[in-house]
VEXZA-307116 format. One line per 8 residues: number of its first residue (from 1); their letters; for each residue x, y, z of C-alpha. Coordinates in steps of 0.05 Angstrom, whole numbers, padded with zeros to 5 digits. Each point is the difference from the previous one (the first is absolute). Layout:
% residues N
NUM) a) X:Y:Z; ...
% end
This chain:
% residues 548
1) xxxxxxxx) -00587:-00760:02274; -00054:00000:-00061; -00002:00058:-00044; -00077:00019:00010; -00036:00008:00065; -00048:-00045:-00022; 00052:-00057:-00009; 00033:00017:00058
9) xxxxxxxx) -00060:00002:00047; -00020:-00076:-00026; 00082:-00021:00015; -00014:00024:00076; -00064:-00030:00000; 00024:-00070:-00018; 00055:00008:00052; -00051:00007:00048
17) xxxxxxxx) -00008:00072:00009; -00071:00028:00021; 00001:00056:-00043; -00047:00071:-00018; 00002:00050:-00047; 00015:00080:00023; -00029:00049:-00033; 00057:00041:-00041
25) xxxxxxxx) -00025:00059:-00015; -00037:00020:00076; 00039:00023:00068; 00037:00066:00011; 00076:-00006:00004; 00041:-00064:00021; -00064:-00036:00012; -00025:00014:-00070
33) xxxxxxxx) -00012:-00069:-00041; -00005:-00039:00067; -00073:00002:00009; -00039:-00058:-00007; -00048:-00018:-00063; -00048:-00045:00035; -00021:-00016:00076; 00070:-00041:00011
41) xxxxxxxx) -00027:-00018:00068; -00014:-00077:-00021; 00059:-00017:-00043; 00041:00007:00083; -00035:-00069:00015; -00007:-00028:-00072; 00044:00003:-00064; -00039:00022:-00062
49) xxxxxxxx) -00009:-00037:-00059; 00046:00003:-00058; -00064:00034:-00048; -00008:00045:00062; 00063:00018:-00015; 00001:-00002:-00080; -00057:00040:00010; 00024:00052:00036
57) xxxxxxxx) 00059:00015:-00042; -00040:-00010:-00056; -00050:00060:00024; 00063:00042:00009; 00066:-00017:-00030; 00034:00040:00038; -00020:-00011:00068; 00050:-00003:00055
65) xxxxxxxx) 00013:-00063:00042; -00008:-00008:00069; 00022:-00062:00046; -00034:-00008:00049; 00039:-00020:00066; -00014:-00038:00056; -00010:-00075:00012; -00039:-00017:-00065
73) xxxxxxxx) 00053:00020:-00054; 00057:-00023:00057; 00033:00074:-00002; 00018:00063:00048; 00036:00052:-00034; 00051:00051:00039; -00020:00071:-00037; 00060:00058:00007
81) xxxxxxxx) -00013:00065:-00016; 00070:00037:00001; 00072:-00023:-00007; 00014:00001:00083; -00052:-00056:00008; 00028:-00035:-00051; 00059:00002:00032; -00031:-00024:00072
89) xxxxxxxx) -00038:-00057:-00029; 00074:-00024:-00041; 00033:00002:00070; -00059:-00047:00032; 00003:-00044:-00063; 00039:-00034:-00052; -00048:-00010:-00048; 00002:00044:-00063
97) xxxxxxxx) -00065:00042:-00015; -00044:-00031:-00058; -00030:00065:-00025; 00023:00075:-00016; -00067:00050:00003; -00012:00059:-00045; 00027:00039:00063; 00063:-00024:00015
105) xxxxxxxx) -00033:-00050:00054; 00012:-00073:00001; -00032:-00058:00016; 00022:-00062:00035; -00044:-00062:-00003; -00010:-00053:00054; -00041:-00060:00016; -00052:00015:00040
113) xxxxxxxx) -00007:-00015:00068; -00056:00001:00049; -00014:00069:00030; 00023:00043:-00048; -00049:00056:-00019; 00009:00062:-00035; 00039:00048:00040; 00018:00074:-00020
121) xxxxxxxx) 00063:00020:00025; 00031:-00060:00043; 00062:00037:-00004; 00010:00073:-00025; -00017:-00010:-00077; -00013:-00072:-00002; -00068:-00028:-00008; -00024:-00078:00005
129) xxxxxxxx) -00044:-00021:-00046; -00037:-00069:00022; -00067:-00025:00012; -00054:00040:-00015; 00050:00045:-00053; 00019:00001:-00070; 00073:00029:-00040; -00004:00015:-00065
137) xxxxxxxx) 00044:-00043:-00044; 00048:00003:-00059; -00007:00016:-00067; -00052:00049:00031; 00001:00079:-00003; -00023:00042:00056; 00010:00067:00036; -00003:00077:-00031
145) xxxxxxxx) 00065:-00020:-00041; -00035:-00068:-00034; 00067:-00039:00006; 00008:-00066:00006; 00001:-00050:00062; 00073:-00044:-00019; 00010:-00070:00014; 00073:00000:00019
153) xxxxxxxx) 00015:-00063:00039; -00024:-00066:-00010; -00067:-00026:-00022; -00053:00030:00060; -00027:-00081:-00005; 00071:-00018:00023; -00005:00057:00072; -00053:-00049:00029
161) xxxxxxxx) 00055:-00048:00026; 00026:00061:00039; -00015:00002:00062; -00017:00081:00037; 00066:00016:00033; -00005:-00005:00083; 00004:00062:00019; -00055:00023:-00044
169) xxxxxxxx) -00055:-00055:00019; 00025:00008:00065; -00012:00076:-00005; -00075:-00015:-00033; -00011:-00047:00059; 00012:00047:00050; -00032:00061:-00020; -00071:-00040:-00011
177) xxxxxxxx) 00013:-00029:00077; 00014:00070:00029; -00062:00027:-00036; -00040:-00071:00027; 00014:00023:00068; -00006:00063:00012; -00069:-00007:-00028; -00049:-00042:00046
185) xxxxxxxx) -00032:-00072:-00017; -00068:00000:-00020; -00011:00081:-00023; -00027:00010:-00069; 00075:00030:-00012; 00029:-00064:00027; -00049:-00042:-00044; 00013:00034:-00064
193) xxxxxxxx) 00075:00007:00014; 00006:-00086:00013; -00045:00002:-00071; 00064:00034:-00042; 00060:-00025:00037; -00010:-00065:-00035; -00053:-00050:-00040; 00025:-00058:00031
201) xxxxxxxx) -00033:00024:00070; 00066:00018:00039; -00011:00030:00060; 00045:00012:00067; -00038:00006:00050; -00015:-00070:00047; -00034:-00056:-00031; 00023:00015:-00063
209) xxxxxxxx) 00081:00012:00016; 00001:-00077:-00006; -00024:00003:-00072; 00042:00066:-00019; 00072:-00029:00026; -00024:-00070:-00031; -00010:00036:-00074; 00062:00059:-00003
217) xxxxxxxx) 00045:-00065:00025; -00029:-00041:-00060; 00018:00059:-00054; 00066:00015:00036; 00021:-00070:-00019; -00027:00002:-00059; 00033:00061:-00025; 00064:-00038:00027
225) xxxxxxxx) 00015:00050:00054; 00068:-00028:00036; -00036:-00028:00069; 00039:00044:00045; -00039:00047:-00027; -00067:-00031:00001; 00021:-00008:00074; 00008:00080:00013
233) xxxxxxxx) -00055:00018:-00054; -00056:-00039:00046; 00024:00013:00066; 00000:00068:-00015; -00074:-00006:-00030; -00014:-00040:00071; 00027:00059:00042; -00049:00046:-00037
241) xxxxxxxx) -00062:-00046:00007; -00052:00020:00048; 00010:-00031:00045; 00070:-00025:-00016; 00005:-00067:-00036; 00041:-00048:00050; 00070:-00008:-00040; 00007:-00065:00031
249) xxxxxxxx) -00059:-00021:-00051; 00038:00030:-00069; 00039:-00055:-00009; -00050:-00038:00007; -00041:00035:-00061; 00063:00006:-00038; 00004:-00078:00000; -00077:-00006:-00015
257) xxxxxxxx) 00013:00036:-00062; 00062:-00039:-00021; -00041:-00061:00000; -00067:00024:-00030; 00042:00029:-00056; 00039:-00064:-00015; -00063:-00037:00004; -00032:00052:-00053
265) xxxxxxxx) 00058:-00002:-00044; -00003:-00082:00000; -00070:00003:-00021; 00004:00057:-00051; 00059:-00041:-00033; -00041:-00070:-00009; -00059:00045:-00026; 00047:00037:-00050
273) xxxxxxxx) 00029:-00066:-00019; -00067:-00030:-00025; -00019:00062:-00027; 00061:-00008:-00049; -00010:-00072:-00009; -00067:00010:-00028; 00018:00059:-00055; 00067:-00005:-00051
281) xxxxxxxx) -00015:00073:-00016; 00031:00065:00017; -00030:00012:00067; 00017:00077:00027; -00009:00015:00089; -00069:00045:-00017; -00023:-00076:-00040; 00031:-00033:00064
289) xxxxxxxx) -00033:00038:00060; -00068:00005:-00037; 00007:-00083:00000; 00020:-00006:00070; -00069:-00029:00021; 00010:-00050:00055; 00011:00002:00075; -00015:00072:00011
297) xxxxxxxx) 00080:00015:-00001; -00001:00075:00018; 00074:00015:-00038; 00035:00063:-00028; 00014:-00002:-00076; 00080:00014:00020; -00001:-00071:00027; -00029:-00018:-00064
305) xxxxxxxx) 00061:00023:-00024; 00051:-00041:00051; -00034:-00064:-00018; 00006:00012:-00074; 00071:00014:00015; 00014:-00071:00031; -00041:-00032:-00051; 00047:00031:-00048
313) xxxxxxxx) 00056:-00021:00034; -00027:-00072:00006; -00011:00006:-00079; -00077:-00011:-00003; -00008:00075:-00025; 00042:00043:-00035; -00010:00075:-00017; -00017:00029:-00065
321) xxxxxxxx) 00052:00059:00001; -00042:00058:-00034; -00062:-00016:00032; 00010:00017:00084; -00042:-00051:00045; -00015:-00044:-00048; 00027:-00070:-00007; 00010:-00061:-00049
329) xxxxxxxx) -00009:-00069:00039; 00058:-00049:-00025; -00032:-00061:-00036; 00051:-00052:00010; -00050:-00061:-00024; 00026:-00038:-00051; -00031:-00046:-00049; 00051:-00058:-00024
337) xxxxxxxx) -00001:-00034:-00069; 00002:-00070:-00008; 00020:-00007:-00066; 00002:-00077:00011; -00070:-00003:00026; -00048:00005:-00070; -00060:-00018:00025; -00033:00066:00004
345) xxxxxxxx) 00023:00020:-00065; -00061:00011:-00053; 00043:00021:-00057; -00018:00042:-00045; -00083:00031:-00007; -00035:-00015:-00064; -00015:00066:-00009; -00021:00045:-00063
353) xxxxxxxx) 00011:00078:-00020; -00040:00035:-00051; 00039:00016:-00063; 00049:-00063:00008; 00044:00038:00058; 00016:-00080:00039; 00024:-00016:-00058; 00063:00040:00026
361) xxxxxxxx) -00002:-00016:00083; -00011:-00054:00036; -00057:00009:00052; 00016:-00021:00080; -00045:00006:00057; 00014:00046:00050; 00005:00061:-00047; -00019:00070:-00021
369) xxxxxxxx) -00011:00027:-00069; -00021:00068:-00013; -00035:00033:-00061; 00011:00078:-00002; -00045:00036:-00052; -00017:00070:-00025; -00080:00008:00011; -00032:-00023:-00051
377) xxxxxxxx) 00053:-00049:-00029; -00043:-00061:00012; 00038:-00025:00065; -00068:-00028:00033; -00019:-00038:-00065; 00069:-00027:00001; -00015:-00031:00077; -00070:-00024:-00021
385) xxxxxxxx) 00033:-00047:-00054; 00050:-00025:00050; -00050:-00009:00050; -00035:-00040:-00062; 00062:-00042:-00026; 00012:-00027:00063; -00068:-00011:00045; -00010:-00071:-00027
393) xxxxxxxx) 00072:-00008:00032; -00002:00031:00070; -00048:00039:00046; 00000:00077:-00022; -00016:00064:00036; -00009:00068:-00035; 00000:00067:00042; -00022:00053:-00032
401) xxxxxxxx) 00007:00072:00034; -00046:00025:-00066; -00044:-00042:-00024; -00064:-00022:00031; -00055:-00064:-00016; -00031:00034:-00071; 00074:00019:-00023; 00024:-00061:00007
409) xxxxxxxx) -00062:-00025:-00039; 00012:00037:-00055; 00064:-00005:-00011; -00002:-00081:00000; -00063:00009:-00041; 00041:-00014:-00072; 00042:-00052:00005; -00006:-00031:00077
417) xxxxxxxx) -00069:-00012:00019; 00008:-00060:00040; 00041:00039:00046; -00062:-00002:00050; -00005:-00070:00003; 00068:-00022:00011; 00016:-00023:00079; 00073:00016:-00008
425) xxxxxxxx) -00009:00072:-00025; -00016:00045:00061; -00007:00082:-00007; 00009:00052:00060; -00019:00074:00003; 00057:00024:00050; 00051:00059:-00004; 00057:00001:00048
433) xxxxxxxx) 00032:-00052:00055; -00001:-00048:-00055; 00055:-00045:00042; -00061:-00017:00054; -00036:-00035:-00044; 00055:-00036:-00045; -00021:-00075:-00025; 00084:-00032:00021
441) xxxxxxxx) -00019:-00059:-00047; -00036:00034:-00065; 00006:00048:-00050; -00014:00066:00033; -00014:00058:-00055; 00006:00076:00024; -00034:00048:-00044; 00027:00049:00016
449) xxxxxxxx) 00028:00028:00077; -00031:00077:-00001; 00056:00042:00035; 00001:00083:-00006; 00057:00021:00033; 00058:-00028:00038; 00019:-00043:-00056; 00061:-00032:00037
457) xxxxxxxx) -00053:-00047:00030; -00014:-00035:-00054; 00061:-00046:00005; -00026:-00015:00071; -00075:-00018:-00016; 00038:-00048:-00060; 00041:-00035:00045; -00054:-00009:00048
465) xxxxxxxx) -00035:-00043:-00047; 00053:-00033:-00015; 00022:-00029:00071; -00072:-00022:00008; 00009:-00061:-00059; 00017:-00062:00006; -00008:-00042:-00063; -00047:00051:-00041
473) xxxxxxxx) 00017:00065:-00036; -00018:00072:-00001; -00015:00043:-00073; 00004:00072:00025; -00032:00060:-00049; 00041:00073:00016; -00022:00070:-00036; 00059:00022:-00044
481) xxxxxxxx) 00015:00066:-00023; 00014:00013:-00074; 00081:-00003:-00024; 00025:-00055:00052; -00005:-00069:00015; -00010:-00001:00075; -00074:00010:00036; -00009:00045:00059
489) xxxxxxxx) 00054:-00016:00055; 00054:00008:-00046; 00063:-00050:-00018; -00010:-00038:00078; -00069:-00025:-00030; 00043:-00054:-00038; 00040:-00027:00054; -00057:-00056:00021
497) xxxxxxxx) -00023:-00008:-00076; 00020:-00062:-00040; -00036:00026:-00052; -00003:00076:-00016; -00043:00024:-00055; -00012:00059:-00032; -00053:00013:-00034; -00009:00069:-00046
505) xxxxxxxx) -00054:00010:-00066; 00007:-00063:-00037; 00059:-00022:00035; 00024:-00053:00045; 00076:00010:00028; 00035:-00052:00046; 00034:00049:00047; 00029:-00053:00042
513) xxxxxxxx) -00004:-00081:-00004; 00033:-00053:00048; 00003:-00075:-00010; 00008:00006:-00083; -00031:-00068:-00029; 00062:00005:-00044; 00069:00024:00033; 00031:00010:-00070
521) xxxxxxxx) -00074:00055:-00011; 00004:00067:00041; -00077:00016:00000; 00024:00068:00038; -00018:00066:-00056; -00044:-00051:-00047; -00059:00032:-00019; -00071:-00007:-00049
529) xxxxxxxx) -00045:00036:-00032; -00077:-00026:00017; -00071:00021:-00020; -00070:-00007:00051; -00057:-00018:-00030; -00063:00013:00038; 00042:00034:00046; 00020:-00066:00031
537) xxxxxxxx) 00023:-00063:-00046; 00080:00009:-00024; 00028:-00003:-00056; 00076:00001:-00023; 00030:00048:-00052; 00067:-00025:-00025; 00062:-00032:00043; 00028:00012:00068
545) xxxx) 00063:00034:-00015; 00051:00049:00034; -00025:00072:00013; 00062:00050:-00037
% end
């Protein structure tokens, strides 16, 4: 579990949780700090956004979280209140509870099935919590004593392959049908009571028993219920229908549902399978259900998780251990090397470096190199005379996240005035997604990717770029901070780079070079002293040599 409850409420959100805030500091007693912040009413039907949620948190740090249960987060929650219903609900089930309250309660987590509503006191201390309700969720304090709610079993995603024990859903089941008919069809108590059974329209009374034994045999089988069981769970429900539900026609439902399942299943599989042939990225089930567009396949995000399972089994997916529900897909493509085929080889580019640098490394297509400067050091004057050595050569694209049409003027003003005129130069305003728009057969020039925080990405947006060449390269600008030699992103910016330069006052350093022009020369630590005039033209200051 995260340490804050801000980092903690975005964890359950990307496992699929609909989630609120609770108010910590209203109620009376036990239910203080489980009052709701906002009008929670439409976050039963829709999950919020993440910045609903960042927001929230971000209001009020210390907000308590609430799940809420029911079909759309896939969750009902068995609530006891003192140690003897603890001890009836262990002798009905197996399963180990998943959270200790401030209390002394526990609560055990399910997948949800259809029917379940909130209901106080199913059995003397136990409460249901399911559609329509909420439970407040771990790390979260509530009640007069402001102790915690404990996660003590198992990751809560993990309680959604559970199914509700028998005798419970059985119990549910049976105490909405006695209250369906002792109440008569078509009163206004009737009407609202058919309204909160269910959302999915259940009803037991005829001409819609067909429907209702249809749907509880579908989520019985779902939830993997041994089919004995189905058998007695449904003929019971027939017995209780009004009128009774012939049990010669069960079976007959029971093997409806077998059938439209497997046929649901089938289809949900092909449509997962393109899904992941179409993305070699992390993809998590939240990502997965929100691209589950086609065919109108009602599903349950549990079978989410079944398929995933085969598909790891079958070694298409595997799972990313500290991240729950999400998945890597396998990439098992492989491109061969012909070393006796050389006709695509071009050899080596003709390519020149201000300040003499290819003098040391031999330049080949299909490869990154990286400038990292201080501000101010002169790192974008150093691109523009790249971009100059080299147009009359090959095609050349400078991005510039900074500079705009009368910068770039005056800064090619001194000493590169024809820069206007030439058909192989070619200047871009742009400032992120640089790898959409990457020329696979020229010199592509980056000055410089803008990034503010979560610096780890930098490696990523690199080695984007790099995948998208083919026979051209990519010169990369990075921000440095003063006293090292890597840019922002850290040591993992140089695992792509050919070429890594650093670039301080007055100084050029060659951080890291591959492919040395002379294998007997390390070029690795050289460094020179240079001087700008104009603020653009360069100009060495003594030899490279080895920094002490």
């Amino acid at each position: 579990m995260k340490t804050t409850l801000l980092d903690a409420a975005v964890s359950y959100w990307e496992d699929g949780f609909s989630i609120i805030p609770l108010d910590p500091d209203t109620g009376e007693g036990k239910d203080k700090g489980k009052i709701p912040m906002i009008d929670w009413t439409p976050y039963q039907t829709r999950m919020p956004t993440k910045d609903e949620v960042i927001s929230w948190w971000t209001q009020k740090p210390t907000a308590n979280i609430a799940i809420v249960t029911g079909k759309l987060s896939n969750i009902c929650v068995i609530d006891t209140d003192t140690f003897d219903a603890f001890e009836f609900i262990k002798t009905i089930t197996e399963t180990e509870p998943n959270v200790k309250t401030p209390r002394g309660g526990y609560h055990f987590y399910f997948a949800y099935q259809e029917g379940v509503r909130n209901k106080q006191n199913l059995y003397n201390g136990v409460d249901v919590r399911g559609e329509g309700g909420y439970i407040v969720a771990p790390p979260s304090k509530a009640g007069e004593n402001g102790n915690l709610y404990e996660l003590i079993n198992d990751d809560i995603t993990y309680a959604r392959s559970s199914a509700l024990p028998e005798k419970i859903y059985k119990d549910i089941i049976q105490s909405s049908i006695y209250i369906a008919k002792i109440v008569p069809p078509g009163s206004d108590t009737s009407n609202n009571l058919q309204q909160n059974l269910t959302k999915s329209n259940i009803g037991f009374f005829e001409g819609q028993r067909d429907e209702t034994i249809f749907h509880i045999a579908t989520c019985l089988l779902k939830g993997r219920m041994p089919i004995e069981n189905i058998r007695k769970t449904l003929n019971f429900i027939a017995e209780n229908c009004s009128p009774p539900f012939p049990e010669r026609d069960v079976e007959a439902k029971i093997k409806s549902a077998k059938k439209r399942i497997s046929g649901k299943e089938i289809n949900l599989t092909q449509e997962i399978r393109e899904i992941l042939d179409l993305t070699k990225a992390n993809i998590n089930i939240t990502e997965l259900s929100q691209n589950l567009t086609s065919s109108n396949i009602p599903f349950e995000r549990k079978n989410l998780y079944v398929i995933m399972g085969r598909l790891v089994d079958e070694g298409i997916v595997e799972r990313i251990s500290n991240k729950t529900g999400t998945y890597r897909v396998v990439d098992r493509n492989l491109r061969r090397i012909d070393l006796k085929d050389k006709t695509d080889l071009l050899g080596e580019m003709n390519i020149k470096f201000p300040l003499h640098v290819h003098e040391f490394i031999r330049v080949m297509p299909k490869t990154v190199y990286v400038i990292a400067g201080e501000t101010d050091s002169g790192k974008s004057a150093y691109l523009m005379n790249f971009a100059q050595v080299n147009v009359k050569r090959y095609p050349v694209h400078y991005f510039s996240s900074e500079m705009g049409k009368e910068e770039f003027l005056d800064r090619l003003k001194y000493d590169w005035v024809t820069a206007e005129d030439d058909p192989n130069m070619n200047f871009y305003e742009r400032s992120d997604d640089f790898d959409d728009v990457i020329f696979p057969d020229a010199i592509n020039i980056i000055d410089y990717i803008k990034i503010f925080d979560n610096f780890y990405l930098m490696a990523e947006k690199i080695e984007r770029m790099g995948k998208k060449l083919n026979n051209g390269l990519v010169f990369i600008a990075l921000q440095k901070p003063k006293g090292r030699d890597e840019g922002l992103g850290g040591e993992r910016t140089k695992d792509l780079a050919r070429l890594y330069l650093s670039m301080s006052q007055n100084k050029l350093k060659i951080s890291k070079a591959k492919n040395w022009r002379d294998p007997t020369i390390n070029p690795n630590g050289l460094a020179t002293q240079f001087k700008l005039r104009n603020g653009y033209k360069f100009y060495q200051v003594g030899q490279w040599q080895k920094e002490d």
